[in-house]
DOZATOR-666675 format. One record per atom (N, C-alpha, C): x, y, z; residue in three letters. Coordinates in steps of 0.2 Angstrom, whole numbers, padded with zeros to 4 digits, always signed. Example, Ala and Ser with C-alpha at 12.3 -4.5 7.8 and 13.67 -1.06 7.14 Angstrom:
DOZATOR-666675
+0066-0028+0039ALA/+0062-0022+0039ALA/+0066-0016+0039ALA/+0064-0011+0035SER/+0068-0005+0036SER/+0064+0000+0039SER/
//
This chain:
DOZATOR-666675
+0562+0726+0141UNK/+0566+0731+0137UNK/+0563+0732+0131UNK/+0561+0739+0129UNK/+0560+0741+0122UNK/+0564+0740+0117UNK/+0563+0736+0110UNK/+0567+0733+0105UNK/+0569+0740+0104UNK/+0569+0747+0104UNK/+0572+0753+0103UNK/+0580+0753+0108UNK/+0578+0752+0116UNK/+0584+0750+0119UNK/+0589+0742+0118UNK/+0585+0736+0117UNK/+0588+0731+0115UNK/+0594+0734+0110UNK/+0590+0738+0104UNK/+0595+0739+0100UNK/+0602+0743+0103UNK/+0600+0748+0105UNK/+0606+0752+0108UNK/+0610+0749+0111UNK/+0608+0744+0114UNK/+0614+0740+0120UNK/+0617+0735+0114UNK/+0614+0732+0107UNK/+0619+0730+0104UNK/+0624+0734+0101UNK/+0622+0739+0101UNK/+0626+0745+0096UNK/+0633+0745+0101UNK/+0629+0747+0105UNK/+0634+0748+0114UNK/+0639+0741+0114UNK/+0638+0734+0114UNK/+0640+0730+0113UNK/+0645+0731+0108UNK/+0644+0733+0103UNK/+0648+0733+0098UNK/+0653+0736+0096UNK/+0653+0742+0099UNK/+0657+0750+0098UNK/+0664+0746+0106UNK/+0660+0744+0111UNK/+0664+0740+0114UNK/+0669+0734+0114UNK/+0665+0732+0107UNK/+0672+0726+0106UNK/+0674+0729+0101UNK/+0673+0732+0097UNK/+0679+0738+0092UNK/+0684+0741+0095UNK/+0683+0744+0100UNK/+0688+0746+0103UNK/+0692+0742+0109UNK/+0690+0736+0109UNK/+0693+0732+0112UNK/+0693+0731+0121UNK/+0686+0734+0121UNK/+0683+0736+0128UNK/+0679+0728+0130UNK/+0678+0724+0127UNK/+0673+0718+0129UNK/+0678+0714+0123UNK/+0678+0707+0125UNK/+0680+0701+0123UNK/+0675+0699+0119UNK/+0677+0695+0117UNK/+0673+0691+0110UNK/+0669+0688+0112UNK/+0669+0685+0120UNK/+0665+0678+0122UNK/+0659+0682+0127UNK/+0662+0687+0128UNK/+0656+0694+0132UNK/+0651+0696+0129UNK/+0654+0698+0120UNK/+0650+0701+0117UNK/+0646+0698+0113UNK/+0646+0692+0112UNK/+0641+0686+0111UNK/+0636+0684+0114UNK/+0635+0684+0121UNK/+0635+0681+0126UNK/+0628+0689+0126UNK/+0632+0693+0124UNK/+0626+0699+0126UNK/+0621+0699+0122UNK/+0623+0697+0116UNK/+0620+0700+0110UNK/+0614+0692+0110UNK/+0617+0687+0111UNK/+0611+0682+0112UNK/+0605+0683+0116UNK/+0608+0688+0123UNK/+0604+0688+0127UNK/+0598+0693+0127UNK/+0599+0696+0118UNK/+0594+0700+0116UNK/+0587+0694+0114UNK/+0584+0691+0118UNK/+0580+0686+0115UNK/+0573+0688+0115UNK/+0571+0698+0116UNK/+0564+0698+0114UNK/+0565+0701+0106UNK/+0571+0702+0108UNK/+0572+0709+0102UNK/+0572+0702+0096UNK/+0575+0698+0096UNK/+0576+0691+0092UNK/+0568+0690+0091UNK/+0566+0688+0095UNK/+0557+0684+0096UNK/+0554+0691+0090UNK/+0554+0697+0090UNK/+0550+0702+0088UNK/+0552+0703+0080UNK/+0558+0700+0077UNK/+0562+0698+0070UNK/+0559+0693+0067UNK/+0560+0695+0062UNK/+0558+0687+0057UNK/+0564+0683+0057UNK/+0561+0676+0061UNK/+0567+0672+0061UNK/+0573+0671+0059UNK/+0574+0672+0052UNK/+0581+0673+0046UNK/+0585+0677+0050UNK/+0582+0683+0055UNK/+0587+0688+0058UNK/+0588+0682+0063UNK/+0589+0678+0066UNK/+0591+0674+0072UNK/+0597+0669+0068UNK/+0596+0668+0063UNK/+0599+0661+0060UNK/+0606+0666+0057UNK/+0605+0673+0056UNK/+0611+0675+0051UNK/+0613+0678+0059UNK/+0611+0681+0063UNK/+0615+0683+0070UNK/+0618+0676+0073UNK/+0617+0671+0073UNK/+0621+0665+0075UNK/+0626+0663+0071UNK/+0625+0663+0064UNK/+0630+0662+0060UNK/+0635+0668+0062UNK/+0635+0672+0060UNK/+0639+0679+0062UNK/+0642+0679+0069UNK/+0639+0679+0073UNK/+0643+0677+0081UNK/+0646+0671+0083UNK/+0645+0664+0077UNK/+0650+0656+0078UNK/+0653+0660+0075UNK/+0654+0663+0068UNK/+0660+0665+0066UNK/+0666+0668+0070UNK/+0664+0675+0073UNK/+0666+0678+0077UNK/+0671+0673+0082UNK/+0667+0668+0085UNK/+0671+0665+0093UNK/+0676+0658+0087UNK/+0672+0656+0082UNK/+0677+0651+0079UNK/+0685+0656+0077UNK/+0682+0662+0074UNK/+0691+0668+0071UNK/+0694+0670+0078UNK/+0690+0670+0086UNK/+0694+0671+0089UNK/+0698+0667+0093UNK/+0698+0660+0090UNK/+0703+0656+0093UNK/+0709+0655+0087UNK/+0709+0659+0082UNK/+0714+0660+0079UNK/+0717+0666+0077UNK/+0723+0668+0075UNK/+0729+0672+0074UNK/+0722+0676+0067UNK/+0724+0682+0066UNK/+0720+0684+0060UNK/+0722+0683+0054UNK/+0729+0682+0053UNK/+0732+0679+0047UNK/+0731+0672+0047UNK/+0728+0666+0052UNK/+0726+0660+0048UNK/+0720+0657+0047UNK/+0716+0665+0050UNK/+0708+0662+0049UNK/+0707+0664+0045UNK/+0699+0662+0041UNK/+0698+0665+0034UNK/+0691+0669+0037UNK/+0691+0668+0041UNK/+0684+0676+0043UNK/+0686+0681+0048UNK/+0688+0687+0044UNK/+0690+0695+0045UNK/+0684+0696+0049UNK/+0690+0698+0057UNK/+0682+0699+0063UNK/+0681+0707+0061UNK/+0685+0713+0058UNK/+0681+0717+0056UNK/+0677+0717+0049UNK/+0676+0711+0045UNK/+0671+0711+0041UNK/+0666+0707+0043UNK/+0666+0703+0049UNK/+0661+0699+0052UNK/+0660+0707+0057UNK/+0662+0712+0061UNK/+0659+0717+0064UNK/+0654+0721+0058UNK/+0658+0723+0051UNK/+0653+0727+0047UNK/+0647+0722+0046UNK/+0646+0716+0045UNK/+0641+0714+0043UNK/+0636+0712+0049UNK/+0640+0714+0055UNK/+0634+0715+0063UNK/+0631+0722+0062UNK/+0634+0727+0059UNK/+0631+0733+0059UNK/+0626+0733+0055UNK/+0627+0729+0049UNK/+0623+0729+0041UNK/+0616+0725+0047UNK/+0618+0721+0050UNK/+0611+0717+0053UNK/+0606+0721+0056UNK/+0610+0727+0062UNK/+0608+0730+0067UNK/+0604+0736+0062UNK/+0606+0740+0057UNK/+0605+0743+0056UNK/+0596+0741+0051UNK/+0598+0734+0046UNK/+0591+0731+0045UNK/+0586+0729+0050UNK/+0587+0725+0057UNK/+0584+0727+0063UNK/+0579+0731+0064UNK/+0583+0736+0064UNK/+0580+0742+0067UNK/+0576+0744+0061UNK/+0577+0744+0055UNK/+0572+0744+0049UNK/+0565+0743+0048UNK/+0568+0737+0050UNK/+0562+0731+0050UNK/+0559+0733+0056UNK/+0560+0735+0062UNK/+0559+0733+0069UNK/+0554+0742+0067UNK/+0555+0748+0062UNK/+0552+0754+0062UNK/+0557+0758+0071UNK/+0562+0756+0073UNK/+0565+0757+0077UNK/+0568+0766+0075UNK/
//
């Protein structure tokens, strides 16, 4: 898979679980299984996409009013990622 489409299928992942078409543990589950488009980033992008997705499944085993990580502020800062991704990636 070209990191060009890698990316697309995460964007697609992601527009998915905003609208509440894919579950939390689906959408994770996809986005890890991007491991060339991973390999092809400088490491840091692997370490802050894990942080960002354990955040994600730890907020969704709570109510949004007792967790302290906002999954639409944990979604914008997957976009901020995808978008430097693809930056970096010349995508």
């Amino acid at each position: 898979m070209s990191h060009e489409t890698a990316l697309h299928a995460l964007h697609a992942a992601l527009d998915d679980l905003q609208h509440k078409r894919m579950p939390i543990h689906a959408f994770c589950q996809a986005w890890r299984a991007q491991t060339g488009l991973l390999a092809a980033l400088p490491p840091r992008y692997g370490v802050v996409m894990e942080d960002l997705l354990g955040r994600m499944e730890a907020g969704s085993l709570f109510t949004e009013e007792s967790c302290s990580f906002s999954q639409e502020d944990l979604q914008a800062s997957l976009t901020t990622w995808l978008d430097k991704a693809g930056q970096t990636l010349g995508a």
